[in-house]
Structure formats: structure tokens, C-alpha cells
TORRO-790609 format. One line per field, with one value per residue (C-alpha): x, y, z; residue in three letters. Coordinates in steps of 0.5 Angstrom, whole numbers. Example, Ala and Ser with C-alpha at 12.3 -4.5 7.8 and 13.67 -1.06 7.14 Angstrom:
BEGIN
east = [25, 27] $
north = [-9, -2] $
up = [16, 14] $
lumke = [ALA, SER] $
% end
This chain:
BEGIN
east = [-37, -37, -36, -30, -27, -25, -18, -14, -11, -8, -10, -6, -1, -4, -11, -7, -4, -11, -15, -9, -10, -17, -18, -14, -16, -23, -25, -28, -33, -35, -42, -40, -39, -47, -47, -42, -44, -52, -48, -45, -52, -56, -50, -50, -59, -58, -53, -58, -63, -59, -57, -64, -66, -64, -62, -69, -68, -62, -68, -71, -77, -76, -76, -77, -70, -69, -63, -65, -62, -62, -59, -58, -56, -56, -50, -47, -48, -50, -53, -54, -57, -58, -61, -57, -53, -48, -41, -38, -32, -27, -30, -30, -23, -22, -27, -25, -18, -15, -16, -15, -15, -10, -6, -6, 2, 1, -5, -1, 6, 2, -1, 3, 0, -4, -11, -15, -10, -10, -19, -18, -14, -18, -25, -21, -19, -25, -27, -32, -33, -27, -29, -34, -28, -28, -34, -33, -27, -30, -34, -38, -40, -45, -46, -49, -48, -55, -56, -51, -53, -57, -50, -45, -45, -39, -38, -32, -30, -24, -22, -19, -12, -6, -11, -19, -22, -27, -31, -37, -44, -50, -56, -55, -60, -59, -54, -50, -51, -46, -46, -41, -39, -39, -33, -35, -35, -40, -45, -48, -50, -55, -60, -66, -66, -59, -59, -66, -63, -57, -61, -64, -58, -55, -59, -66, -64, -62, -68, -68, -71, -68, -72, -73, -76, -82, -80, -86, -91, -88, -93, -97, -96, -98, -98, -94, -91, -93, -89, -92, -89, -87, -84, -87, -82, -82, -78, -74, -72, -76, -73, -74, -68, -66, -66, -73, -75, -75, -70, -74, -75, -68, -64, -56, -55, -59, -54, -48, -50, -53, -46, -42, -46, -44, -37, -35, -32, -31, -32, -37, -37, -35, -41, -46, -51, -58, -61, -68, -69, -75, -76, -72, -68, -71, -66, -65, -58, -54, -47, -41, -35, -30, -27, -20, -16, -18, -10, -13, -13, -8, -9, -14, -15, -17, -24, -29, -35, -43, -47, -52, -59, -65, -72, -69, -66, -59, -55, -47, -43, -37, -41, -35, -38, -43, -37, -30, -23, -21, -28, -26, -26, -35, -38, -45, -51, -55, -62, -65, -71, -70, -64, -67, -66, -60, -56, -49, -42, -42, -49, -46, -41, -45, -52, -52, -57, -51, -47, -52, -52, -45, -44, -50, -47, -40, -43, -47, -41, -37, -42, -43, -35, -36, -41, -37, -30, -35, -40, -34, -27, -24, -27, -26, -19, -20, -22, -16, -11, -14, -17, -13, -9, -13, -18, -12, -12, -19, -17, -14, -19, -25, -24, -31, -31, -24, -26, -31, -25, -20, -24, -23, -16, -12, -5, 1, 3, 8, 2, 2, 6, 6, 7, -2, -5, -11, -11, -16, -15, -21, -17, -11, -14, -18, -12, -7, -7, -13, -7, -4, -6, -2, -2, 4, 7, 13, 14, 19, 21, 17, 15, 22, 25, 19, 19, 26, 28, 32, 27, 21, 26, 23, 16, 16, 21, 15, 9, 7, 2, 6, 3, 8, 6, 10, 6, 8, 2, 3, 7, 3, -4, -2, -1, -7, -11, -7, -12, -16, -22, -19, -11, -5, -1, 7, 11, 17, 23, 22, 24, 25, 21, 18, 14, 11, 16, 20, 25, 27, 27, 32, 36, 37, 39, 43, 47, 48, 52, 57, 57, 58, 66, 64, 58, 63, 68, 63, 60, 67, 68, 61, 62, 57, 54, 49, 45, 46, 49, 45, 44, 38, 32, 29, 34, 35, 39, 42, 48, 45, 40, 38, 32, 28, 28, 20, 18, 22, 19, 20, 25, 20, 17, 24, 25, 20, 20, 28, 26, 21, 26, 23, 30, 29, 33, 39, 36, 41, 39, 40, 45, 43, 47, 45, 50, 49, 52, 57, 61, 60, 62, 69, 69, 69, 76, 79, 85, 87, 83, 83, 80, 75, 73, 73, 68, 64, 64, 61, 55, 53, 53, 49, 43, 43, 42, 38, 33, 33, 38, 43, 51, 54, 59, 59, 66, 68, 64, 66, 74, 73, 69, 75, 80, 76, 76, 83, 86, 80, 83, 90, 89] $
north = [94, 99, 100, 104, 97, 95, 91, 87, 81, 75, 68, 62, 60, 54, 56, 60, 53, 50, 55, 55, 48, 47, 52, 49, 42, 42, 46, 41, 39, 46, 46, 42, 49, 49, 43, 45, 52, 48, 44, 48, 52, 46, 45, 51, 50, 44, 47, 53, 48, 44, 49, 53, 47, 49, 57, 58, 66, 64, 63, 70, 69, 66, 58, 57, 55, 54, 56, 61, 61, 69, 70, 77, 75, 83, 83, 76, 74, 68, 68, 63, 65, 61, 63, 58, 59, 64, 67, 72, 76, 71, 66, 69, 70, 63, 59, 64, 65, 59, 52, 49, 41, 36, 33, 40, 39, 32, 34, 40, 35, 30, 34, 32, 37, 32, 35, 28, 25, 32, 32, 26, 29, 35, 29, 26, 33, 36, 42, 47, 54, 56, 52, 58, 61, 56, 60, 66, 72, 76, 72, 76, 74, 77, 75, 74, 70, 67, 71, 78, 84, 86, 91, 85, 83, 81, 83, 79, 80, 77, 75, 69, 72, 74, 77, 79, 85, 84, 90, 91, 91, 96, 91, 84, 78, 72, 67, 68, 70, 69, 73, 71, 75, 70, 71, 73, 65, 62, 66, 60, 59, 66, 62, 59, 52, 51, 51, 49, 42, 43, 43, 37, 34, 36, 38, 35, 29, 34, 37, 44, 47, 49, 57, 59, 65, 62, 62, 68, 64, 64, 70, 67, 70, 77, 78, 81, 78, 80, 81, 80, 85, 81, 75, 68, 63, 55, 51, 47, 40, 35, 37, 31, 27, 22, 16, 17, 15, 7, 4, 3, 9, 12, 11, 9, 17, 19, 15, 18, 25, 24, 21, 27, 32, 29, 27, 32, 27, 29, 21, 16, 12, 5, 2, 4, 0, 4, 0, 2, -2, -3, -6, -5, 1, 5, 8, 9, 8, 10, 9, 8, 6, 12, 10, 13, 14, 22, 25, 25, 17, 15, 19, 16, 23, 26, 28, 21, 19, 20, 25, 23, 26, 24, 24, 28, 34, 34, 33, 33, 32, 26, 22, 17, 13, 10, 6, 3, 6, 1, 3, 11, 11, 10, 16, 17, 19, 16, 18, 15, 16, 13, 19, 25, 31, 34, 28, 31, 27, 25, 22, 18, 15, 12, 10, 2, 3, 7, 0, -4, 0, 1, -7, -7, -2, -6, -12, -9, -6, -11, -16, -10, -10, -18, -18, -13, -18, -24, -20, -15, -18, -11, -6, -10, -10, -2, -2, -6, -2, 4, 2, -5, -2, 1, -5, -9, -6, -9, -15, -11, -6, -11, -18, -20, -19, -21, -27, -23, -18, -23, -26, -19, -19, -20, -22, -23, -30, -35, -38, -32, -29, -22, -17, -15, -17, -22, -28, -28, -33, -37, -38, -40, -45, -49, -50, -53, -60, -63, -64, -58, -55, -48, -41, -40, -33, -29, -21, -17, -10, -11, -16, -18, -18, -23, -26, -28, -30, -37, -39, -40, -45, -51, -49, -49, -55, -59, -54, -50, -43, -38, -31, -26, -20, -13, -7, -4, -6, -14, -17, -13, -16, -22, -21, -20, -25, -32, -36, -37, -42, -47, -45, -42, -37, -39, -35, -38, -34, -36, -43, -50, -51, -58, -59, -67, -70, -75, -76, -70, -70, -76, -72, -67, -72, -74, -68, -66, -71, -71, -64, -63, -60, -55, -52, -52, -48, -44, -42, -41, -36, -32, -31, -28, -26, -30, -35, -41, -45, -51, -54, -53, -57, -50, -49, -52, -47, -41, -42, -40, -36, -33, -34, -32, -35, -38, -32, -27, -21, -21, -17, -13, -11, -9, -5, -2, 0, 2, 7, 10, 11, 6, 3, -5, -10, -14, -21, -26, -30, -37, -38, -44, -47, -52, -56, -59, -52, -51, -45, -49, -55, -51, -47, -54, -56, -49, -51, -43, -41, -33, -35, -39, -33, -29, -34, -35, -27, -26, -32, -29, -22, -25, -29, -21, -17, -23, -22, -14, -12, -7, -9, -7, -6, -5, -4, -10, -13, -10, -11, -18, -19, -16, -20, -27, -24, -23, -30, -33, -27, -31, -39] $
up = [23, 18, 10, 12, 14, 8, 7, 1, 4, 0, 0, 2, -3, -2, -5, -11, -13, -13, -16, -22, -23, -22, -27, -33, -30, -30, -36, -40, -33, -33, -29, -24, -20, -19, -16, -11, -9, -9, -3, 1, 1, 2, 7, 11, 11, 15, 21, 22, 23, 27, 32, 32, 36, 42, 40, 36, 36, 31, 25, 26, 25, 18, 19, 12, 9, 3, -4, -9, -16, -19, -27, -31, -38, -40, -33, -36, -28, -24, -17, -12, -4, 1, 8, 12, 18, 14, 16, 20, 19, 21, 18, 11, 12, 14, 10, 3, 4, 6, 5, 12, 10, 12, 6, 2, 1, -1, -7, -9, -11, -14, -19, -25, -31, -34, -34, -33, -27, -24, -25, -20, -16, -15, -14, -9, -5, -6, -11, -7, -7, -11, -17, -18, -21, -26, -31, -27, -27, -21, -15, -9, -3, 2, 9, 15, 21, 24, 30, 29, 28, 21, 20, 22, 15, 11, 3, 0, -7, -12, -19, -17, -17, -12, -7, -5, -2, 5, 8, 12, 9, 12, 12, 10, 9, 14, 9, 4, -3, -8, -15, -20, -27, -31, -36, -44, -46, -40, -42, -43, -35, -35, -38, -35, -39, -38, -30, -30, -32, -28, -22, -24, -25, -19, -13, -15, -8, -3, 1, 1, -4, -10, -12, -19, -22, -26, -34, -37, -42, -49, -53, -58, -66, -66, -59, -54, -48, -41, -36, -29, -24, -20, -22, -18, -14, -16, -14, -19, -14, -12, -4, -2, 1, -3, 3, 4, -2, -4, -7, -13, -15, -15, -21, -20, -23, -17, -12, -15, -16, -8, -6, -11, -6, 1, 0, -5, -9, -16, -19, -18, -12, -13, -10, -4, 0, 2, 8, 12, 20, 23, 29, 35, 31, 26, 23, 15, 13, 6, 5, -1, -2, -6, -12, -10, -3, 0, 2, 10, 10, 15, 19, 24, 28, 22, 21, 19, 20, 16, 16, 22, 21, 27, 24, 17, 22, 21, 26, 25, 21, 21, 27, 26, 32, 28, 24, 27, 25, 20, 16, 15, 9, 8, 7, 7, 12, 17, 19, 26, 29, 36, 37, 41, 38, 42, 42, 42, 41, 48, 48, 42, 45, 52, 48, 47, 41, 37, 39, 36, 30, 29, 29, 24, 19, 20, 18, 12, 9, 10, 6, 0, 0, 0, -6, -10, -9, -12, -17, -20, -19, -22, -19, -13, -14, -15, -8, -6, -9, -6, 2, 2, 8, 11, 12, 14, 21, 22, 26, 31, 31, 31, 33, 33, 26, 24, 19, 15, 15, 12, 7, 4, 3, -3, -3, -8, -8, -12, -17, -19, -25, -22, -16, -17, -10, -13, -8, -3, 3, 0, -6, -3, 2, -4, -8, -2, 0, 4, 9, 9, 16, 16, 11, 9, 8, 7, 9, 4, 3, -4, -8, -12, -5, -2, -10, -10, -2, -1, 4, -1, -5, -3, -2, -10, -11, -7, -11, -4, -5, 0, 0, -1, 3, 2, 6, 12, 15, 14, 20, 25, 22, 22, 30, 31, 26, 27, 24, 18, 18, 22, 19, 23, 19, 19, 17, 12, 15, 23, 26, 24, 17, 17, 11, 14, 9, 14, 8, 9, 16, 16, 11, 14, 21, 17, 14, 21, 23, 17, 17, 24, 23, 18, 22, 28, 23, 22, 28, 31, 25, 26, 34, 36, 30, 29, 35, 32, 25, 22, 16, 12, 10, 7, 1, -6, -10, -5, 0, 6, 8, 15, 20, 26, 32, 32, 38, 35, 32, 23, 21, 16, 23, 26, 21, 21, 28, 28, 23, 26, 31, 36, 40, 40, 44, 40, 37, 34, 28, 26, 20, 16, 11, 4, 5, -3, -6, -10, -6, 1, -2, -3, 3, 7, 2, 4, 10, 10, 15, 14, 6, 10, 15, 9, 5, 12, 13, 5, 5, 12, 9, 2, 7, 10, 3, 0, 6, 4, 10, 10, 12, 18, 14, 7, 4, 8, 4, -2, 0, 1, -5, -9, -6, -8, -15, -15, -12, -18, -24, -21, -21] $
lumke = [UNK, UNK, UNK, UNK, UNK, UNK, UNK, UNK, UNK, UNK, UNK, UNK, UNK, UNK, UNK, UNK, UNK, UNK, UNK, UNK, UNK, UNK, UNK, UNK, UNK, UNK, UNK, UNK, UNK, UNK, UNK, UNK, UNK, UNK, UNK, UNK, UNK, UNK, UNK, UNK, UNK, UNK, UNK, UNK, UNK, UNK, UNK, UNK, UNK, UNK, UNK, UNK, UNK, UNK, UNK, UNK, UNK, UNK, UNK, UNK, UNK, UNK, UNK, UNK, UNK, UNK, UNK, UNK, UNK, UNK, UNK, UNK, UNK, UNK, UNK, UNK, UNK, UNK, UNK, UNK, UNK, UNK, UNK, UNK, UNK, UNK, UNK, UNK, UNK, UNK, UNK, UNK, UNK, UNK, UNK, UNK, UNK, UNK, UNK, UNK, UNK, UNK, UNK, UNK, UNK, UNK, UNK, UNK, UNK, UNK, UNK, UNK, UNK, UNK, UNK, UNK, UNK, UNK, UNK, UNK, UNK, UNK, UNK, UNK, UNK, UNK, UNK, UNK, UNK, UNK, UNK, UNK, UNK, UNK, UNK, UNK, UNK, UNK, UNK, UNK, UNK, UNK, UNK, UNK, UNK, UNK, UNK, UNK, UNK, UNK, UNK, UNK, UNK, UNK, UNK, UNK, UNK, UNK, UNK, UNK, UNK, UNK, UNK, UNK, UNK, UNK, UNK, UNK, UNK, UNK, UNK, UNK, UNK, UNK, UNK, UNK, UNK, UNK, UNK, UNK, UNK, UNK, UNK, UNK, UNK, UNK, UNK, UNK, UNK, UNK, UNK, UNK, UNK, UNK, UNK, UNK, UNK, UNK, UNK, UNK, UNK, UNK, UNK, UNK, UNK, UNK, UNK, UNK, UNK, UNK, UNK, UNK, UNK, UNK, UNK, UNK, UNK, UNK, UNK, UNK, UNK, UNK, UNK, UNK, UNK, UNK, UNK, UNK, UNK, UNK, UNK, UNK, UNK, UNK, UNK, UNK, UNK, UNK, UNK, UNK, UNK, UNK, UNK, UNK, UNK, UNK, UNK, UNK, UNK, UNK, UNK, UNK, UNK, UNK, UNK, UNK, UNK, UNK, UNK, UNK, UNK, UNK, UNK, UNK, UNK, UNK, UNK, UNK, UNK, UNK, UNK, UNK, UNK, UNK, UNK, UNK, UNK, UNK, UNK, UNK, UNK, UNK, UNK, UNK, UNK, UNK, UNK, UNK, UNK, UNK, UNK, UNK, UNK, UNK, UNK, UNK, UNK, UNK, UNK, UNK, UNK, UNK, UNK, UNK, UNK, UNK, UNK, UNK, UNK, UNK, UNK, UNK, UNK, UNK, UNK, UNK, UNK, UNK, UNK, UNK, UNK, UNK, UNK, UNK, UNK, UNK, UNK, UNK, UNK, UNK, UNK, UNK, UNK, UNK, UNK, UNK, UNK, UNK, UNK, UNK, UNK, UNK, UNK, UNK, UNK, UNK, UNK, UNK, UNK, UNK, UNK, UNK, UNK, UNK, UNK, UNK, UNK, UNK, UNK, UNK, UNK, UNK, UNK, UNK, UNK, UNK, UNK, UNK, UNK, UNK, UNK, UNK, UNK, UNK, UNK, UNK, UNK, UNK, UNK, UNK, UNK, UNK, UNK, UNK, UNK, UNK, UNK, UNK, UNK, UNK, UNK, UNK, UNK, UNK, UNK, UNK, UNK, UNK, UNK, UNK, UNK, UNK, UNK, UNK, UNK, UNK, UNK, UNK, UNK, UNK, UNK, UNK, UNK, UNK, UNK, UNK, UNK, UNK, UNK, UNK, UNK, UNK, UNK, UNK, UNK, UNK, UNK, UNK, UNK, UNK, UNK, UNK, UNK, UNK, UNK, UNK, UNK, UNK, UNK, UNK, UNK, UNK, UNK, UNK, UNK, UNK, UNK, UNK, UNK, UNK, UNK, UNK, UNK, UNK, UNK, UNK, UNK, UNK, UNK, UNK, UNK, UNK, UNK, UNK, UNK, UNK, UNK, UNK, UNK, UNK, UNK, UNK, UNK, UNK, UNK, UNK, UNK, UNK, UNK, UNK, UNK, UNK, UNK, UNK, UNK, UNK, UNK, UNK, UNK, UNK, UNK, UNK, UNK, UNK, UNK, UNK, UNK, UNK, UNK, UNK, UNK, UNK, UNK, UNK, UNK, UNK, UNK, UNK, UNK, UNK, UNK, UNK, UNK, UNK, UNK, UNK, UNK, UNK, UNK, UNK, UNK, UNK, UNK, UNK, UNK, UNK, UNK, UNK, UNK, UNK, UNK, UNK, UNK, UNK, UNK, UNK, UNK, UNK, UNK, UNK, UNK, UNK, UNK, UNK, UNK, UNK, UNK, UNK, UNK, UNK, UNK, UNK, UNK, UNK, UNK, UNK, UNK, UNK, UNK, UNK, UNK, UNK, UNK, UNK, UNK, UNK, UNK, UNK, UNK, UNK, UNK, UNK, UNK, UNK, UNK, UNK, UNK, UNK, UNK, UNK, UNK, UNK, UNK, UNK, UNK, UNK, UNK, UNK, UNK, UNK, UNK, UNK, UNK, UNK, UNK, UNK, UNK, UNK, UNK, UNK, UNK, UNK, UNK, UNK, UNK, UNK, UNK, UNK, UNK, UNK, UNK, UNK, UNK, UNK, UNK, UNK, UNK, UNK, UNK, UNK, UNK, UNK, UNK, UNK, UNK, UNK, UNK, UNK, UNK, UNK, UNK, UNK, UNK, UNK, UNK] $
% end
């Protein structure tokens, strides 16, 4: 490659989206540019070490990796070089002009102009590179991949705008090295002291080393200061991976600092768990709980996993065997020592200690979760509102677990007061009856729908708990748990109810045999609409409601699948009818069979909107809705 090479190309609209707003978001948070360029650097160390282990030509003789911290206050610039494992062109142009990471349309509409939501966005997408533009008008970058040629380098230059410049460079250092001109008001960052302690803030856990230029003594009154010729290099960070040290000697601002660098989150982490195995497994385990959802969350193929060190030698990142899917969402490293050196995702996938260690790390997380749920009832409900859904694929996932699963699930009930997710199955269990041997629950669209169903009428009428479950992902959890602590799952709207009460069975014996006529018309009317009309032991105060067949699958689900496009096979319901309402009273009196067809036809169709189903058809409804109005507008 040569100078001549030079070429203007435009960034990703994407990135000129993001690089607008994170500018005007993240103003009052200015320096956190240091800690993500420190991260990347110290990023870009750890993949040359891991690949000069079976390449050792790619260190070139300078086995010494580190990061280096230059600045000018005259120039007003700031650099930051690292000898890492540095780009080639293509790669210059992929990493620095495009942001190729799933959820970016998603992030971008969700960005509201509210400079504090859209901070946390920004956290939960990831800042990076381009938060060196919140300080800089101009940035330039020099490097080299490890392994090219000394002439292969890249130089890419821009201001931040529409578009940015890359050609060849001559002779480049192994790495890369970035210098950002500092705009006239953030001078502040060409200082010694300034990014002496920002490195101490940001990057004193990370285990390369940080590298200064020593501060010339200060000269005593009278006298000249000295200026050495060649100023002398310290590192300004303890360069020490912070999980190798004991938990008693880390501060929690170290751990949050630590999680910031490796999950580039712009919040704290929620909380987080620091383990050390010894024994059959050696391993050192450091792992968190993010305060807020990433944009890739549901997507199970979607990259996931920790960071995997084998004796404080990175390996890779997002080694998503060490956790189940259910658990994506934990970032964090691992650190092993019984692992070779050339482990590969392959070796993972068929080596029995990673088995052990998967199972050990599901368990400490689902513990630390269980200890946040009893310690911190709100921050356990930020978890929730964010990762709820994610976790409840556990019982599929990891049966061995499902119990400790489920006891960190939160559902809406009818004892609450209100649609928040608060009551654990723990919870409902200590409030039912000893004889109570089910967990009742009801699926809904959402919660006024399930809040409001005609099938919940005489479970409040005899002050029985049902949980009210409103997400997607519900019914097919409930499929694969079925139980809890000796418990069956019953859904309200399937089968026949029976509540144990035997007055109730006998009324309901009995309203069946006077009623005999009245179901018959009504069937007769309905066709083949419906399976089957009975008269009702579930409703108090509604005329009808409809229910599935006990084996049938939920009508939440069906939905779910049809809008999906999935075809299913046609499954009639059961209508069932409350013989003591007012309009089923009157419907038995009316001897105009095409009135009564009519008044049939509407109570069917109110039990399928009440349950949140769409009508067949709708201006049939409207039409015989109409006609009832006018014959009452006429009596």
C-alpha cells in the first residue's frame, strides 16, 4: 500500500445517528472516552497474546504489551497507543465506519432526545471508539495489523461529521495509536493530573499496563527546573487483573469499573458474584447482572457468553458455553487453570470439566439472583422488569434446575392492586389454603384483559389467589414446569372447574337438569360453533364465558402461534353458561326463535371478546347489537 492510496468514504448512516446523539447525550460524562479507548486498547493486547500462542512471529520480538498515554497541552491533543494486535485496512474501515451490531435500528428509534434516557440507552448499546468525539473535533488513527508489513499501515482521519479519509502509511508501529485534537473547551484532558487520575478510575483493574511519562520534579524557589532528555516511562495502574485479587481488597467502585470494562455498559451493574474453585477445578469466576436489557437480548444466536482467560492468558471472548441460553444476559470472565492453552470452541463443546463448570456457575447465579430477591425487593424487580422473560425459558432449557428457576419468577395476581409482576410462587403458596393442592393462573393478552376475565368470578368470590400471566412466553413455560414443590399448574380457562366444594357440584348437578331445554336451544343455535354448552360453576356476575378442552392448547398460545403464521388444526371450545344472569333468564322466556338466535349468537360473541379473541365477524356482531337496541328503544 502506498500514500497515494488515499480515499474519502462516508460512514453508515447509522453511525452518523449515533455519533449526533451520543455527542449531545453524553456531555455531562465527558471522560468516560478515556476508559473506553483504554478498553479497546487493552482489548486489542489481549487477542495478539492470544493468537501469538500458536503464531509467536505476530509479537515481533516485542513480547511486552502494554498501553501508553501521550498529551500536548500546546497541540491541545490526547493520544492513546497500544501495541496490540492492531487493524488492516479492511478492517479499519469495518470497525471505524460502520457499527455492525445487531439491535442498531431498534436503539436508534428508541432514542427520545431526552439527554438522560438517551445516556442509558447509549450504556445499554455500547459507546466505544466513537465516544472519542464527545471531547475531540478531529480523531486520527495509525495501525498496523500484527504480522503485515511495517508498510502495510492504515491512517484514518475525521472530524466526526459526514465522512472520514484513510490512505497508506510508510512505516507504522505494530497497533494502534490514536490522537484526538481536543476541541478548544476540553483542554482540560491535556493535563497530567487530570488523566493520571482517570486512569486510576477507569483502568487501574485491567492487566496490562497503563504508561505515562513521569511528571518533572517541581523546581525549588530560586531554581530552574530541569528537563531530563529523555523523559522516563511509569505505569500509572496496578495492571493487575482484578479477579486475582481477593475480594477484600476490591472496592465496590472497582467492580463496577471492572464490569463497565467488560461489557461496555454505560450504568453499574446490578449486582455481580466473585468466586475462586479449588479442588478438582481450579477456575476463578467473576460474574454480573446488567441493570438494563442489551438490544440483542432475544436473540438466542446472538453473541453471549464470558470473557474465558486460561491462567490470566485471554482466550476469547463470549464463550457462551460456560452458561445456558436462559442466562445470556451475565457478563462477565472466567478464568481457568486446568484448560490448555489452545483450548478452541470445539475443545469446549466436548470437554467434561466445562460441563461441571457450566452447572456450577448456573447454580452461583441463580443463588446471587435468589439473594438479590430477598436482600433488595426493588432492585430484584429491576432485574425482573428487564430479564423476567429471558429467565422464564429456564424450565425448558434446564431441567435439572427448573425449581430454583421458578422460585425467581414474579407474577401479577388478583390480591394485587395492580398489573407490577411482585408475587413469587413462594409467595403464593404461603398464602393458599393448607388443602389447596393446584396454582391457579390465568394467560391474557395483558393484565386488564386477564385482570377482568368471566373465569376468575368464583375464584374472588371464594378468595382464591389466581396469577394473572400476561408475556408471550407464559403458556409454553408453563408446559415445560407443570409443577412447583409438590403443586400442579391449573389453568382457569381449561376443562371442568372443580374447587372441592360439593355444594357447588350439586348445584350445578342440578341446574343441569332443570336447564336441560335451554342448553339444547342453545346448542341447536350455535351448531357447530362450539363442542359443547354447560351450565357453569366458574361464573358469578358474566352470562357466558367460553373454555378449553383440558388438553387443548391455551388460547394465548394459539394466538401466538397463528400470528406467527404457524397453521393449526381447528379446535372447538366449550360455551358455558350462568344460569342465574339476568339476560339468560329473559333468553329462556323468548319464544321468537330468530331473537333468540340472535341473543345466542351475542352471548357467544361477548365470551370471545371478553377472553380477548377477534370476532369472525364483526358487523354481525355490530348488526345484531343494533337490532336489540331498537326493539328495547321501541317497547
Amino acid at each position: 500500500m502506498t500514500t497515494a492510496q488515499k480515499e474519502t468514504l462516508g460512514f453508515q448512516t447509522e453511525v452518523k445517528q449515533m455519533l449526533h446523539l451520543m455527542i449531545h447525550s453524553l456531555y455531562s460524562n465527558k471522560e468516560i472516552f478515556l476508559r473506553e479507548l483504554i478498553s479497546n486498547a487493552s482489548d486489542a493486547c489481549d487477542k495478539l497474546r492470544f493468537e501469538a500462542l500458536n503464531q509467536d512471529g505476530l509479537l515481533e520480538g516485542d513480547s511486552e504489551l502494554k498501553i501508553r498515554i501521550e498529551f500536548d497541552e500546546a497541540a491541545n491533543t490526547v493520544t492513546i497507543a497500544d501495541n496490540g494486535i492492531g487493524m488492516t485496512r479492511d478492517e479499519v474501515i469495518a470497525n471505524l465506519g460502520t457499527i455492525a451490531k445487531s439491535g442498531t435500528a431498534q436503539f436508534l428509534k428508541e432514542m427520545s432526545g431526552d439527554d438522560k434516557k438517551d445516556a442509558n440507552l447509549i450504556g445499554q448499546f455500547g459507546v466505544g471508539f466513537y465516544s472519542s468525539f464527545i471531547v475531540a473535533q478531529k480523531v486520527e488513527v495509525t495501525t498496523r495489523r500484527a504480522g503485515d508489513k511495517d508498510d502495510q499501515g492504515v491512517c484514518w482521519i475525521s472530524e466526526g461529521e459526514g465522512d472520514f479519509t484513510i490512505e497508506g502509511v510508510e512505516k507504522a508501529p505494530r497497533g494502534t495509536r490514536i490522537v484526538m485534537h481536543l476541541k478548544s473547551d476540553e483542554n482540560e484532558f491535556a493535563n497530567s493530573a487530570r488523566l493520571r487520575n482517570l486512569v486510576k478510575k477507569y483502568a487501574d483493574h485491567i492487566s496490562v499496563p497503563v504508561e505515562m511519562y513521569k511528571d518533572a520534579p517541581l523546581a525549588e524557589p530560586g531554581e530552574e527546573k530541569e528537563q531530563p532528555e529523555q523523559p522516563e516511562l511509569e505505569a500509572v495502574n496496578s495492571a493487575k487483573a482484578l479477579w486475582t485479587r481477593g475480594k477484600t481488597d476490591i472496592t465496590d467502585e472497582e467492580y463496577q469499573e471492572f464490569y463497565k470494562h467488560v461489557s461496555h455498559d454505560y450504568e453499574d451493574a446490578l449486582t455481580w458474584s466473585h468466586n475462586k474453585v479449588e479442588g478438582k477445578l481450579d477456575y476463578t469466576s467473576l460474574l454480573y447482572v446488567p441493570k438494563r436489557p442489551p438490544f440483542d437480548l432475544w436473540n438466542r444466536e446472538g453473541s453471549r457468553g464470558v470473557k474465558l482467560y486460561v491462567q490470566r492468558v485471554f482466550i476469547m471472548d463470549e464463550a457462551e458455553q460456560f452458561l445456558p441460553p436462559y442466562l445470556r444476559f451475565v457478563k462477565g470472565v472466567m478464568d481457568s487453570n486446568d484448560l490448555p492453552l489452545n483450548v478452541s470452541r470445539e475443545i469446549l463443546q466436548g470437554n467434561s470439566s466445562i460441563t461441571s463448570m457450566r452447572s456450577a456457575l448456573t447454580k452461583r447465579i441463580l443463588d446471587m439472583l435468589k439473594k438479590l430477591s430477598r436482600k433488595d425487593e426493588e432492585a430484584y424487580q429491576t432485574f425482573w422488569q428487564g430479564f423476567g422473560q429471558v429467565l422464564k425459558e429456564g424450565p425448558a432449557d434446564d431441567f435439572a434446575n427448573k425449581e430454583k428457576i421458578a422460585e425467581l419468577f414474579r407474577f401479577a395476581s388478583t390480591k394485587g392492586a395492580d398489573d407490577s409482576q411482585s408475587v413469587s410462587l413462594d409467595a403464593y403458596i404461603e398464602r393458599c389454603e393448607e388443602s389447596q393442592d393446584k396454582i391457579y393462573y390465568l394467560t391474557a393478552e395483558n393484565y386488564l384483559t386477564a385482570s377482568r376475565s368471566p373465569h376468575l368470578e368464583v375464584f374472588r368470590k371464594k378468595g382464591v389467589e389466581v396469577l394473572l400471566l400476561t408475556d408471550r412466553v407464559d403458556e409454553w413455560m408453563i408446559s415445560h414446569l407443570s409443577e412447583f414443590k409438590g403443586k400442579t399448574f391449573e389453568d382457569v380457562t381449561k376443562g371442568e372447574l372443580n374447587l372441592g366444594d360439593e355444594a357447588d357440584e350439586k348445584e350445578v348437578e342440578e341446574a343441569e337438569k332443570q336447564h336441560a331445554d335451554l342448553i339444547g336451544r342453545v346448542k341447536t343455535a350455535l351448531k357447530d360453533k362450539v363442542e359443547d354448552v354447560r351450565v357453569s360453576s366458574r361464573l358469578t356476575d358474566s352470562a357466558a364465558c367460553l373454555v378449553v378442552g383440558k388438553e387443548e392448547m391455551g388460547m394465548q398460545m394459539r394466538r401466538m402461534l397463528e400470528a406467527a403464521g404457524q397453521a393449526l388444526p381447528d379446535s372447538k371450545r366449550v360455551l358455558e353458561v350462568n344460569m342465574d344472569h339476568p339476560l339468560i333468564v329473559k333468553m329462556d322466556l323468548q319464544s321468537d326463535e330468530a331473537r333468540f338466535e340472535d341473543m345466542v349468537e351475542l352471548i357467544y360473541e361477548q365470551a370471545q371478546l371478553a377472553e380477548g379473541s377477534q370476532l369472525e365477524d364483526p358487523a354481525g356482531y355490530v348488526d345484531r347489537i343494533n337490532k336489540l337496541l331498537v326493539n328495547l328503544l321501541e317497547a
